[in-house]
C-alpha positions in Angstrom: 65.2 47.9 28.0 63.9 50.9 30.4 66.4 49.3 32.8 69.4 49.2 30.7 68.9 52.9 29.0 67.5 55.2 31.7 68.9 58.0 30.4 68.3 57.9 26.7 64.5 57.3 28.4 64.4 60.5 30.5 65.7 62.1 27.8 63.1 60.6 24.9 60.0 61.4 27.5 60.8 65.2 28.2 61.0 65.6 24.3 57.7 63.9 24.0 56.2 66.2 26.4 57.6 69.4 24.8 56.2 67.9 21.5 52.8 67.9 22.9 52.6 71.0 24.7 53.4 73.2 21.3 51.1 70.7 19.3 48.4 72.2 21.9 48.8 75.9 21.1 50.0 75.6 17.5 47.9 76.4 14.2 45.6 73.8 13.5 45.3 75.4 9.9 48.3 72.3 8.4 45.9 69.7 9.7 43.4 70.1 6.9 45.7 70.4 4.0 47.2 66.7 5.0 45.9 63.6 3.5 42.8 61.4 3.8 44.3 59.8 6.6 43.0 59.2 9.7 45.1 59.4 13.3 44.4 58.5 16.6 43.3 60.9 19.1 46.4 62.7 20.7 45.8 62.9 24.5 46.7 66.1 26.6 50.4 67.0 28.3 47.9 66.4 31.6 47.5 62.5 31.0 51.3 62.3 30.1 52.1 63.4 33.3 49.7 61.1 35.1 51.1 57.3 35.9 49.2 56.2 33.4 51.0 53.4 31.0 50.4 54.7 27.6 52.4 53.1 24.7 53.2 55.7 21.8 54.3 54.9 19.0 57.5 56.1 16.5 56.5 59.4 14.8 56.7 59.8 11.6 57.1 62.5 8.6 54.2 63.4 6.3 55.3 65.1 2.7 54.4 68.7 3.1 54.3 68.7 7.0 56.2 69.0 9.7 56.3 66.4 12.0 53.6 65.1 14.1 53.5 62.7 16.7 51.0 59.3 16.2 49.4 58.1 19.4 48.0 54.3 19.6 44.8 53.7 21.5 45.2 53.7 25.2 46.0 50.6 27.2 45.5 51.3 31.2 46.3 48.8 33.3 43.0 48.8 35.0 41.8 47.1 31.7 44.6 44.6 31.4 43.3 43.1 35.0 39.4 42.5 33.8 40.6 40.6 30.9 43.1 38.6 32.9 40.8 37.5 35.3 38.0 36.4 32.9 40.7 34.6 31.0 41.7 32.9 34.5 38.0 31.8 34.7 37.2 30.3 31.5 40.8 28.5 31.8 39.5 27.0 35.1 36.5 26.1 33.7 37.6 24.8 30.7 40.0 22.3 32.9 37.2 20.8 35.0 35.2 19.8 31.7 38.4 18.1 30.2 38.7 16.7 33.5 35.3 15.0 33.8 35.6 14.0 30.1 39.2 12.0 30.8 37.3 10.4 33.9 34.0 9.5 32.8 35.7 8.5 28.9 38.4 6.2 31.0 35.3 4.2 32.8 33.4 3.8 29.4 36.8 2.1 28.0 37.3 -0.3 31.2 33.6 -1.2 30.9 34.3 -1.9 27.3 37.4 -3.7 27.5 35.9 -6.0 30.4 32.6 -7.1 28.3 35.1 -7.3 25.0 38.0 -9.5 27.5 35.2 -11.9 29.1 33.6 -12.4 25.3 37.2 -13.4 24.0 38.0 -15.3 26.9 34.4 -17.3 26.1 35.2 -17.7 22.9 38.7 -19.3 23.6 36.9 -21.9 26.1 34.1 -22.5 24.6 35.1 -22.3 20.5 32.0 -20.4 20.5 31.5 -18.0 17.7 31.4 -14.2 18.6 28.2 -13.7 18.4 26.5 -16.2 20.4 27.3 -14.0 23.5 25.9 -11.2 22.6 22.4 -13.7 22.3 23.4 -14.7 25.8 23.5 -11.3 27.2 20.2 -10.3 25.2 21.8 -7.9 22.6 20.1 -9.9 20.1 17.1 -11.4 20.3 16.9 -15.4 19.6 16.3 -15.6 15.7 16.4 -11.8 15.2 19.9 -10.4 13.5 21.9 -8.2 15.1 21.6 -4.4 14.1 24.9 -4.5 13.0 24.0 -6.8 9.8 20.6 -5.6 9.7 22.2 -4.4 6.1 22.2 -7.5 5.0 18.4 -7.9 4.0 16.9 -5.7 2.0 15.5 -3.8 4.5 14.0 -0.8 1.9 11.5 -1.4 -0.8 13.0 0.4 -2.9 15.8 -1.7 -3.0 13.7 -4.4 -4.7 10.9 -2.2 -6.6 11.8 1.0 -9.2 10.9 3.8 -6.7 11.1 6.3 -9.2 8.7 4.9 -11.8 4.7 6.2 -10.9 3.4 3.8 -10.5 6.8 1.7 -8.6 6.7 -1.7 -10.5 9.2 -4.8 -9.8 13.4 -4.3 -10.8 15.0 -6.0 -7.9 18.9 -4.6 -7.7 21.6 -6.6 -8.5 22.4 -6.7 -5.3 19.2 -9.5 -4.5 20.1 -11.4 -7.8 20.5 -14.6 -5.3 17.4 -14.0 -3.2 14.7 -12.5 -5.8 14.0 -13.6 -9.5 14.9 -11.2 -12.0 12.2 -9.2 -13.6 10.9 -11.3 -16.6 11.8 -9.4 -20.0 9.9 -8.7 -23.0 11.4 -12.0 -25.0 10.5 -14.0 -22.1 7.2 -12.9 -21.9 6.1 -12.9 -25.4 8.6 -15.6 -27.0 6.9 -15.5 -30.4 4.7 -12.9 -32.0 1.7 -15.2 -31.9 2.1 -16.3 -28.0 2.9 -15.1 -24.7 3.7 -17.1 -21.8 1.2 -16.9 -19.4 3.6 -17.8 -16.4 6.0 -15.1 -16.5 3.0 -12.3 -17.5 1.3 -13.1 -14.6 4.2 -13.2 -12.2 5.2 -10.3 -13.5 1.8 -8.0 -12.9 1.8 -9.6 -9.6 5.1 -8.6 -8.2 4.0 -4.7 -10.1 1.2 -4.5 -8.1 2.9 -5.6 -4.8 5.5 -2.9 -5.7 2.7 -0.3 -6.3 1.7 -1.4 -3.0 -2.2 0.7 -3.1 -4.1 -0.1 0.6 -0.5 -1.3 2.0 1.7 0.5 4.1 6.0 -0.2 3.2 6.3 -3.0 5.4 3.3 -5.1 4.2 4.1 -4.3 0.2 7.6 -5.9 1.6 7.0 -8.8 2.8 5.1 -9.8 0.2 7.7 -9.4 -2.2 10.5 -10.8 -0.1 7.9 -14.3 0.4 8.3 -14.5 -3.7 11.4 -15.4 -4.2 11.2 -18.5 -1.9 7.3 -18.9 -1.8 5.9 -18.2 -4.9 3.7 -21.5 -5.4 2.3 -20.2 -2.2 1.2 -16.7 -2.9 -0.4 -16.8 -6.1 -1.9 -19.7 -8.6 -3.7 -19.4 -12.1 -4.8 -21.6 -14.3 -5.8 -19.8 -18.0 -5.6 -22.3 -20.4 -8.2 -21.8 -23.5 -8.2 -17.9 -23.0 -8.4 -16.3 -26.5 -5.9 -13.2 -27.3 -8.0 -9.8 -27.9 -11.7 -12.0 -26.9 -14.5 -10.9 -25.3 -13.9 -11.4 -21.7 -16.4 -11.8 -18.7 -14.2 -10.4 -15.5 -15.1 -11.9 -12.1 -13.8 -10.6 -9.2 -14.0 -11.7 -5.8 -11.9 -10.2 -2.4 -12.1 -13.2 0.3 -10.5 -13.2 3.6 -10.2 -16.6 5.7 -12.0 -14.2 8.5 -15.1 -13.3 6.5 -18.2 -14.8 7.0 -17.8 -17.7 4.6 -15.1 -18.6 7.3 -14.0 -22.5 7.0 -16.5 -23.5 4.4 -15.2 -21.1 1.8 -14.2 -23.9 -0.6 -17.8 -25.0 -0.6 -18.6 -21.5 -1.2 -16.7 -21.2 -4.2 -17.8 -24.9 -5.5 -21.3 -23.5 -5.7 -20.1 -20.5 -7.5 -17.9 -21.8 -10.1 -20.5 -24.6 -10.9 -22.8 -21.8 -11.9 -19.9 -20.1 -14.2 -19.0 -23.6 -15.8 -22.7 -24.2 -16.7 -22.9 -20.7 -18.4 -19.8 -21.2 -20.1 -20.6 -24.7 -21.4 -23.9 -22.9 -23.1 -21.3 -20.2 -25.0 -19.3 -23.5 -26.2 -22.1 -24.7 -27.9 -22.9 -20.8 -29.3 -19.1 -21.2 -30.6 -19.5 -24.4 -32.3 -22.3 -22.4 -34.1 -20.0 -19.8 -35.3 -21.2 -17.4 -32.9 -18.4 -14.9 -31.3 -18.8 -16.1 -27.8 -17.5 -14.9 -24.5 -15.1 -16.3 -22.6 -14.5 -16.0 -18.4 -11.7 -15.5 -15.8 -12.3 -15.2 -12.3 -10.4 -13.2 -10.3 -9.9 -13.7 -6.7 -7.7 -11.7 -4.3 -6.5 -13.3 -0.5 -6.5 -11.1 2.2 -3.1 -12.9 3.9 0.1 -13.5 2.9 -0.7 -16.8 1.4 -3.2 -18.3 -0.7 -5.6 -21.2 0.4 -5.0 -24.7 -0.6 -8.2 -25.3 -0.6 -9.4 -22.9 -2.4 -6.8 -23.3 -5.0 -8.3 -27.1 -5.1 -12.1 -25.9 -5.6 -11.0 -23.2 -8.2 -8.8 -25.8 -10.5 -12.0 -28.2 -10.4 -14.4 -25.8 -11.4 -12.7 -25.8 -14.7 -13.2 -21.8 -14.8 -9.8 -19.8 -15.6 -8.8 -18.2 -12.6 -6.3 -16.3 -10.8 -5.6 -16.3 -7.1 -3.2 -14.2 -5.3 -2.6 -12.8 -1.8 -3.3 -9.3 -1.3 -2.7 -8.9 2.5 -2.7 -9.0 5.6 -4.7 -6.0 6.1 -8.5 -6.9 7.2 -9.7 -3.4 5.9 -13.6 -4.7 4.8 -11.6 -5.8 1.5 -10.5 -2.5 0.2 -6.7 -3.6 -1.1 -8.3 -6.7 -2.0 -11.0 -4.6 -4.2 -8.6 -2.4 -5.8 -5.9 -5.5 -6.8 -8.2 -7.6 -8.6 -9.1 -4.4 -10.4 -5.6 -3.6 -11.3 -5.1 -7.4 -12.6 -8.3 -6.2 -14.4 -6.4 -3.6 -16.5 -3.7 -5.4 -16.6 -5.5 -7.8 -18.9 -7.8 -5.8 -20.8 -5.7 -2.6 -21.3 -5.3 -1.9 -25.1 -2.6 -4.7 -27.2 -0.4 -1.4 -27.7 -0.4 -1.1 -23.8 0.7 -4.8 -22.7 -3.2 -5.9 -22.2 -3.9 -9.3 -23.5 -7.5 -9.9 -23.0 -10.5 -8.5 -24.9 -12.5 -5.9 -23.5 -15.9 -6.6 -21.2 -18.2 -6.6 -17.9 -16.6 -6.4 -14.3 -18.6 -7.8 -11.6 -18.3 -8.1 -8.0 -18.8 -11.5 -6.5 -18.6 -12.2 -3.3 -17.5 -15.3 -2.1 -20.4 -16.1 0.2 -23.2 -15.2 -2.6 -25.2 -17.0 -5.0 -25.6 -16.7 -8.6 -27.7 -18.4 -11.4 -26.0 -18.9 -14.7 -28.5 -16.3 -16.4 -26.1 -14.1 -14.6 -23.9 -13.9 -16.9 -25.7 -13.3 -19.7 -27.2 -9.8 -18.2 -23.5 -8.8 -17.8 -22.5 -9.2 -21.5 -25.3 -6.2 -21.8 -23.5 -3.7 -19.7 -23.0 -0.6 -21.9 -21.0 1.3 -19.2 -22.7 0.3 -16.0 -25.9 -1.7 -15.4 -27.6 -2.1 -12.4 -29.0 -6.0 -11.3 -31.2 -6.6 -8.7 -29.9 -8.6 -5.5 -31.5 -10.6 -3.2 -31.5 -10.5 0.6 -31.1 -7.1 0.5 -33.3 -4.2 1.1 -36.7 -3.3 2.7 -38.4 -6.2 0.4 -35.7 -8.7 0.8 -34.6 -7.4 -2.6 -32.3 -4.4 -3.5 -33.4 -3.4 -7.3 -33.2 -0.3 -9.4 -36.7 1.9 -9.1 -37.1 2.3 -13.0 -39.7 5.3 -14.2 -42.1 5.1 -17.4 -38.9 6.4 -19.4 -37.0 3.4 -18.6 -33.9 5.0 -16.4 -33.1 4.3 -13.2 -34.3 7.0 -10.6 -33.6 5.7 -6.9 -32.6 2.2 -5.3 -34.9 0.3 -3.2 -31.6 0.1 -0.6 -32.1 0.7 3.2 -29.1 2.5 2.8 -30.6 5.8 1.2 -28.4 8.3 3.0 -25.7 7.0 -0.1 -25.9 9.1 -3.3 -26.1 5.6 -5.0 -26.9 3.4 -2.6 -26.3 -0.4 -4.4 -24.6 -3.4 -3.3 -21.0 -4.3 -4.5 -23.0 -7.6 -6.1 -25.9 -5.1 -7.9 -23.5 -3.3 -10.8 -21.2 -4.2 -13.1 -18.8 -1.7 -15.4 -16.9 -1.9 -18.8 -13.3 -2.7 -17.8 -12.4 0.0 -20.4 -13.4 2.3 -17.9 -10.7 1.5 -15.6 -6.9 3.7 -16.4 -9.8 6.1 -18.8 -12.5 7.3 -16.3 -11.5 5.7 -13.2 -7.8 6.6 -12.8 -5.4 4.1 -11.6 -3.5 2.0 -10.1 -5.6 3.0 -6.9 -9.0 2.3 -8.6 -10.7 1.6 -5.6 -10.1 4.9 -3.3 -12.1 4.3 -0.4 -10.5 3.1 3.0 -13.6 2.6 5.0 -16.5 -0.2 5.0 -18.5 0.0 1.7 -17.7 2.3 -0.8 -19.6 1.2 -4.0 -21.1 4.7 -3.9 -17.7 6.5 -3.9 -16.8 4.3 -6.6 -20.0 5.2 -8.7 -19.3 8.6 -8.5 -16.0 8.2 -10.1 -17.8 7.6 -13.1 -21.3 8.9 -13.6 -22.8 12.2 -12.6 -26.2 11.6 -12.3 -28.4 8.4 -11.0 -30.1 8.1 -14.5 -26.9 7.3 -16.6 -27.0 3.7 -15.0 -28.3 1.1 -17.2 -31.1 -1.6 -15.8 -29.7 -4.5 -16.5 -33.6 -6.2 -16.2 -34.7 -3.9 -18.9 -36.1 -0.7 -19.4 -39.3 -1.7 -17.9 -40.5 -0.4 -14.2 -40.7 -4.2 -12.7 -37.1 -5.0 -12.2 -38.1 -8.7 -11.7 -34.8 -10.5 -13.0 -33.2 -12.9 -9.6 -30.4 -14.6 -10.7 -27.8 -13.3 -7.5 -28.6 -13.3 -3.6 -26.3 -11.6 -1.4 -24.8 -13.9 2.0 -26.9 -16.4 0.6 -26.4 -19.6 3.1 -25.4 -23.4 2.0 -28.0 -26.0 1.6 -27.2 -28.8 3.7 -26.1 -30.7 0.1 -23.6 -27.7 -0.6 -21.9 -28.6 2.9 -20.6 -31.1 1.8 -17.3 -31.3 1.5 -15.1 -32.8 -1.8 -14.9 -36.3 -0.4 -18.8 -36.5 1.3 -19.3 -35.3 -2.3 -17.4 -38.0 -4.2 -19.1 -40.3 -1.7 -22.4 -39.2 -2.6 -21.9 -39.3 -6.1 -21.1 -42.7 -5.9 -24.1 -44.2 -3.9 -26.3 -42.0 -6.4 -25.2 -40.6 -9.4 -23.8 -37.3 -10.5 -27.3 -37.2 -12.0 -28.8 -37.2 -9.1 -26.7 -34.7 -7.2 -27.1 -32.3 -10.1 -30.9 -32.3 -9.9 -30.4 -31.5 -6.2 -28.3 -29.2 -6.8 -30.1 -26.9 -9.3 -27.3 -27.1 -12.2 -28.6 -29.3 -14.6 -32.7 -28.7 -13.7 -32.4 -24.9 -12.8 -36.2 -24.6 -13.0 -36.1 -25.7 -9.1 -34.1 -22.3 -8.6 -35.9 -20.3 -10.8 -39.4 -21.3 -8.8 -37.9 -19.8 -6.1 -36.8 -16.3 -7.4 -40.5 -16.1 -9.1 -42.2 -16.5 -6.0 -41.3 -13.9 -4.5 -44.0 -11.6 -4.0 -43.1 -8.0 -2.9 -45.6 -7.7 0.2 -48.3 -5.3 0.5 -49.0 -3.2 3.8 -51.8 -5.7 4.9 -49.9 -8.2 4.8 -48.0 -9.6 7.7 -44.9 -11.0 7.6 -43.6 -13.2 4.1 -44.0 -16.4 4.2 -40.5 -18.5 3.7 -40.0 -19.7 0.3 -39.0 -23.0 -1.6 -35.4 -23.7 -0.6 -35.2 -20.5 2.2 -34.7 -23.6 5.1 -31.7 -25.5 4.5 -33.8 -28.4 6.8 -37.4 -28.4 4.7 -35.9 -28.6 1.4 -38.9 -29.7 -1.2 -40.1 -32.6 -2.7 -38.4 -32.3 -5.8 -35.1 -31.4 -4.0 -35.2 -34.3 -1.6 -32.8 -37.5 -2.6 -34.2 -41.3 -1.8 -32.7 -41.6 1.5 -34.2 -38.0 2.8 -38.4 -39.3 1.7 -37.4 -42.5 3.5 -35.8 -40.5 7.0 -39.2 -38.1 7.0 -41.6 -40.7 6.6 -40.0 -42.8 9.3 
């Protein structure tokens, strides 16, 4: 436009100028009667007539003034070339990056194209399905699904347990309808107002306690649930036929691991266990027939796998005890989770009618699946008041691990070695009220210790003081009642298995092997806990008892065929 005009230009400038130079000189007195409004510095008649490109802008005519001139910020030229050139750079840079992307993006799609071309063209030879190739080339491992349908399973345990419910308990999704049984409801559980079935109860506290998953870490509480709903015969077994709605109930509980010490003879283990129970319990029939109250027993066993033992399922259901046996595992923790479960099936049971128990309150014991136990056992439990204290045996500076009782009858110390404990028992030497457990032991962990032992910390849950434990043996000062021995090895007759039994019992009686074994003439057992004889610092060291050697059983323990191999 300068081009095309230059006069009207010329012409426009030297008024501009003239403008300026009387704005210079003027009465500034008009410029603070005008309005609140702000304009932009005027520059001097000495930079307009410098070469430097200034843009003004159109004046303009203020009410009550005369006219003034209104100057835009200054532009030079110099200015313009900085920004130019740091616009040319980041341009330049800007293209290599899109370059490299176009590049190194077109050799990702080649690559891809090639692998996706050669899969086709396999499949179109071969009629192979898509995804054997990607076996082939290792993109999924043999039996492993690809992470693409890793979806497909629940993978979450949420997705299977009520995450939101403290604690979780079992409400598969709709989505696992197919692959998990549905969660048992109320009608199904309790179908009349007189009965429950059994079955689905059980099932059901199971799958809540895998769900609450106490001692388990996500991915062992899932498993577990996943291997019920194609493997529930081989996770869990009970047999509770003749239990007695709101009755006084005797709670055994035992945590066994196929790795403890019992190892493979576990079955014999529990054989010489439950024989012990059943002879107890057949003296409480006859108290019943006399009109007496009575107790009645379930033993409680938790597996430290993923399945249960068939063996051991075999020895419990012959024992004719009620029983339940589940897996608790795999976690090989010195039986913690295993502790804690059977205690949750504990409450589960014996919690009050309004609450969903079923089961009367009564004693919780502790047995371990490698000790031994006379049937008077069981009648020093039904006398726990809160928590009595037994003495056990192969335990202990003395070979026994009793309660020191004073002349007022409480309990003051514990003959343990292991005296750096503030109650320093053995998981076989007390047993508690079940009503203690979801009252003063709060649940579901109710056993809280991760680490070997732990009866102490569990103690201290629920007394404050060594004296509130009750001696079980009486308030007297010599604690002299043996009826339990802790890792107490089979006798060579206890070794046997089912069928050398069956074998034996045929060449000489059930009579016979009942005397041997101490069930029918206990007297042979009890000889053995009375001679003991704590020993005095003269003496040296104690002498073996009756029945301590598996090989020099005595007399009255030795069948025919044994006299006749000694005396040849």
């Amino acid at each position: 436009m300068q081009g095309a005009f230059p006069e009207r230009n010329s012409e426009r400038q030297s008024l501009m100028k003239e403008k300026v130079a009387r704005s210079e000189t003027s009465d500034t007195a008009s410029d603070d009667s005008r309005p609140t409004s702000v304009d932009t510095p005027r520059r001097s008649k000495r930079a307009l007539d410098d070469d430097d490109d200034y843009s003004f802008s159109d004046y303009s005519i203020y009410s009550g003034m005369q006219e003034r001139e209104k100057f835009q910020l200054p532009m030079p030229v110099t200015y313009n070339k900085h920004r130019t050139r740091r616009y040319l750079i980041g341009t330049a840079i800007l293209g290599i990056l899109l370059i490299s992307y176009n590049y190194f993006s077109a050799a990702h799609i080649k690559t891809t194209h090639h692998r996706i071309g050669k899969i086709a063209a396999a499949n179109r030879d071969h009629h192979e399905p898509y995804f054997s190739d990607l076996y082939k080339n290792n993109e999924a491992g043999p039996g492993a699904f690809p992470l693409s349908l890793q979806s497909a399973l629940p993978s979450d345990l949420c997705s299977i347990c009520d995450c939101h419910a403290s604690p979780a308990f079992y409400a598969p999704s709709i989505n696992y309808a197919l692959e998990l049984p549905p969660r048992p409801h109320v009608k199904d559980i309790y179908p009349g107002p007189d009965n429950v079935d059994m079955n689905e109860f059980m099932r059901q506290t199971i799958l809540d306690i895998y769900c609450a998953r106490q001692h388990l870490d996500p991915y062992q509480a899932l498993k577990l649930v996943r291997r019920s709903g194609s493997n529930l015969g081989e996770m869990m077994s009970w047999s509770l036929g003749g239990l007695e709605f709101g009755k006084p109930t005797i709670y055994l509980t035992t945590a066994t691991s196929p790795n403890g010490k019992a190892g493979t003879i576990r079955p014999q283990y529990f054989r010489r266990s439950g024989r012990a129970i059943r002879t107890w319990m057949a003296q409480e029939e006859a108290l019943v027939r006399n009109k007496h109250p009575g107790w009645q027993v379930v033993w409680i066993v938790a597996e430290d796998e993923v399945d249960i033992d068939p063996l051991v399922v075999r020895t419990l259901r012959r024992t004719g005890v009620p029983y339940i046996y589940f897996a608790y595992g795999l976690t090989r923790s010195w039986g913690n989770a295993q502790k804690n479960a059977v205690m949750q099936v504990v409450y589960a049971l014996s919690r009050p009618e309004e609450r969903g128990g079923l089961l009367g309150p009564g004693p919780v014991y502790g047995l371990d699946d490698d000790n031994k136990m006379l049937p008077d056992l069981m009648s020093l439990l039904i006398k726990v008041d809160r928590i009595g204290i037994v003495p056990v045996g192969n335990l202990g500076a003395d070979a026994w691990e009793a309660p020191v009782v004073d002349e007022l009858g409480e309990i003051v110390e514990s003959e343990s070695l292991w005296q750096w404990r503030k109650y320093a028992f053995d998981f076989g030497g007390f047993s508690f009220n079940s009503s203690l457990l979801g009252t003063a032991v709060a649940g579901p962990m109710f056993w809280k210790h991760n680490d070997f032992a732990g009866e102490s910390e569990f103690l201290d849950q629920i007394i404050g003081n060594i004296r509130d434990l009750e001696p079980l043996c009486g308030r007297h000062q010599v604690q002299d009642c043996h009826y339990v021995w802790h890792n107490e090895p089979l006798t060579q007759i206890e070794m046997m298995t089912d069928d050398e039994e069956i074998a034996y019992v045929n060449k000489f009686g059930a009579e016979r092997l009942f005397q041997v074994l101490g069930i029918e003439n206990r007297e042979s057992d009890q000889r053995r806990a009375d001679a003991y004889r704590p020993p005095s610092d003269d003496d040296g060291p104690p002498e073996s008892l009756p029945g301590d050697n598996d090989e020099e059983p005595t007399e009255e323990e030795n069948p025919p065929e044994a006299e006749v191999n000694e005396g040849e």
